[in-house]
N, C-alpha and C positions, 0 to 999 in steps of 0.2 A: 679723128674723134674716136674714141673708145664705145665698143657695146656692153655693156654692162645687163647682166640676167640676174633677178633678183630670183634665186631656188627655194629659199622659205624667210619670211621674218616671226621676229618674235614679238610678242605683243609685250610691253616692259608692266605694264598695270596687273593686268591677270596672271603673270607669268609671276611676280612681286606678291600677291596675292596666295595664288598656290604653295610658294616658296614657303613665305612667313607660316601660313595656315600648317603645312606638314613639319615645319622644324617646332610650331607650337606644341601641336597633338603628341608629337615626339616626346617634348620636354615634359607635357603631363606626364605619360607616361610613364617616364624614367621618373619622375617625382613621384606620383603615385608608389614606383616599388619602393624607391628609396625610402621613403616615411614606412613603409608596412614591412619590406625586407621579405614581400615573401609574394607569390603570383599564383595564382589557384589555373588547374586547367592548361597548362604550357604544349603543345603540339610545335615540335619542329621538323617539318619532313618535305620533301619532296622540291628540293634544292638541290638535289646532288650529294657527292661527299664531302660528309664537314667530320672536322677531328678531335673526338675529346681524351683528355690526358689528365692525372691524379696522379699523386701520391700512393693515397689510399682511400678504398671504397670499403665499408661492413655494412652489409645488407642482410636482411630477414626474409624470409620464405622464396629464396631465389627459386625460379624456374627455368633452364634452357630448353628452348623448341625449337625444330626446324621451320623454316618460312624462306616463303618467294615471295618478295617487296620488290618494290619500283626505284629505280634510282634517279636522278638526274640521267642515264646515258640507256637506261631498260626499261618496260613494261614487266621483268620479271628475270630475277634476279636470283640465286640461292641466297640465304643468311639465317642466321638464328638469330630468335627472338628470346631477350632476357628481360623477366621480370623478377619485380624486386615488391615487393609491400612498405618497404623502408629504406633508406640508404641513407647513411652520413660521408662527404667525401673530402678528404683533407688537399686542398693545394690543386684547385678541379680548374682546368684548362680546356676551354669548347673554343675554336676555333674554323673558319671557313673563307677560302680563295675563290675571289669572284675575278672574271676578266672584264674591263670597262670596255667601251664604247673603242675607246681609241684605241686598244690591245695592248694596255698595261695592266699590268696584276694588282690586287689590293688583297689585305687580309684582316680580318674581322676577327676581335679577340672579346670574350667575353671570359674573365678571372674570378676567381671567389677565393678567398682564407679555407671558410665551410661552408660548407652546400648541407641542407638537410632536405630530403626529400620523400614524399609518399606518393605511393602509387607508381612505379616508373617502370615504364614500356618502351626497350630499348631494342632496334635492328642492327645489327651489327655483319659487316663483309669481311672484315679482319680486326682478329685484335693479339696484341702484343703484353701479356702482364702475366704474377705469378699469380696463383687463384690458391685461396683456402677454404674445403667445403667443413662444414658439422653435417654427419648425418647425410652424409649424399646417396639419392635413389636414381637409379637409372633402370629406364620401364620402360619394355619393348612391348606393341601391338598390335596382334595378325589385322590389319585393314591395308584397304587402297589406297586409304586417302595419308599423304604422303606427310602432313603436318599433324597428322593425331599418330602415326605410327611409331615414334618413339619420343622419350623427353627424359630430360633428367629434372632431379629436385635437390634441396635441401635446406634444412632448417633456418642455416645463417650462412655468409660468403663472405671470406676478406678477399680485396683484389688487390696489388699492389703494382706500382711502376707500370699503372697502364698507358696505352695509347691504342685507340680503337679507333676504324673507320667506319660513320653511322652515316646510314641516308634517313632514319626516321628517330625520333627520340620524343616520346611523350610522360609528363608530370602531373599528377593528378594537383600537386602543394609541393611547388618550391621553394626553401631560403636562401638567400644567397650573402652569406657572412662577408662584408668588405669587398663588393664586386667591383671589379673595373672595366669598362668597356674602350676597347681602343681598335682602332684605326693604320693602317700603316701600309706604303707600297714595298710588295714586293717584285722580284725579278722573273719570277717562275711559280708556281702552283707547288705543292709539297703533292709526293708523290711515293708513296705505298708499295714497295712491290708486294705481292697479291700469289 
């Protein structure tokens, strides 16, 4: 006769329950943006690195500053912080590799035609694109402290043929013109040389 060890069960009621409940709350929400097309207050960070790509970006009152952010792999990081007051981005590509349970890779596509966006607070470890400043300032300042001591400016910024790698990415008012959201395994994690 066989011994058989029962290591965990699952309960199918609660377990059917939870399921339903969060592919619900899910489905609002994807309704909710779909009908408005637009998500006030968006915070994505502290996932690790995830990867966005465009076309092209033209933004208004850009700022670069130095900053030490957290990543998925650091409590403290180098990167610069770019802010923007405005930004419209054509053909905008946010992507992110997760590893499952079972040590398969999956990737997370989130697409837009246009993005229009205000307020945007973005960290960046590397980025890849050609940059157009109007009016660019760059201000050096005798202090210690290592994120007020230099920054650049400038009025407007086109970015083109990017691909940047962000661990933090905040929107005060996103649109997201024709998004699509998808799903997909991959073999390996995309991977940056740095």
């Amino acid at each position: 006769m066989e011994n058989s060890v029962t290591v965990s069960k699952t309960i199918k009621k609660k377990f059917s329950i939870a399921l339903v409940s969060g592919l619900l709350a899910l489905g609002v929400l994807i309704s909710i943006f779909g009908f408005t097309g637009s998500a006030f207050a968006v915070p994505l960070g502290g996932i690790g690195d995830f990867y966005v790509e465009f076309d092209e970006l033209r933004g208004t009152q850009f700022q670069l500053l130095p900053h030490v952010g957290e990543t998925g792999n650091s409590n403290a990081e180098p990167m610069v912080r770019n802010k923007m007051d405005t930004a419209n981005i054509t053909n905008l590509h946010i992507y992110k590799d997760l590893k499952l349970p079972t040590g398969n890779w999956v990737r997370f596509h989130v697409r837009a035609g246009e993005t229009t966006i205000k307020g945007l607070i973005h960290d960046a470890r590397f980025i890849d694109a050609d940059f157009n400043f109007s009016e660019l300032a760059i201000k050096e300042t005798n202090t210690s402290d290592f994120t007020k001591n230099w920054g650049q400016s400038a009025t407007s910024i086109t970015i083109t043929d990017a691909k940047i790698v962000t661990d933090y990415l905040f929107q005060s008012m996103v649109s997201l013109g024709g998004a699509k959201i998808s799903v997909e395994k991959i073999s390996q994690p995309d991977m940056t040389n740095q």
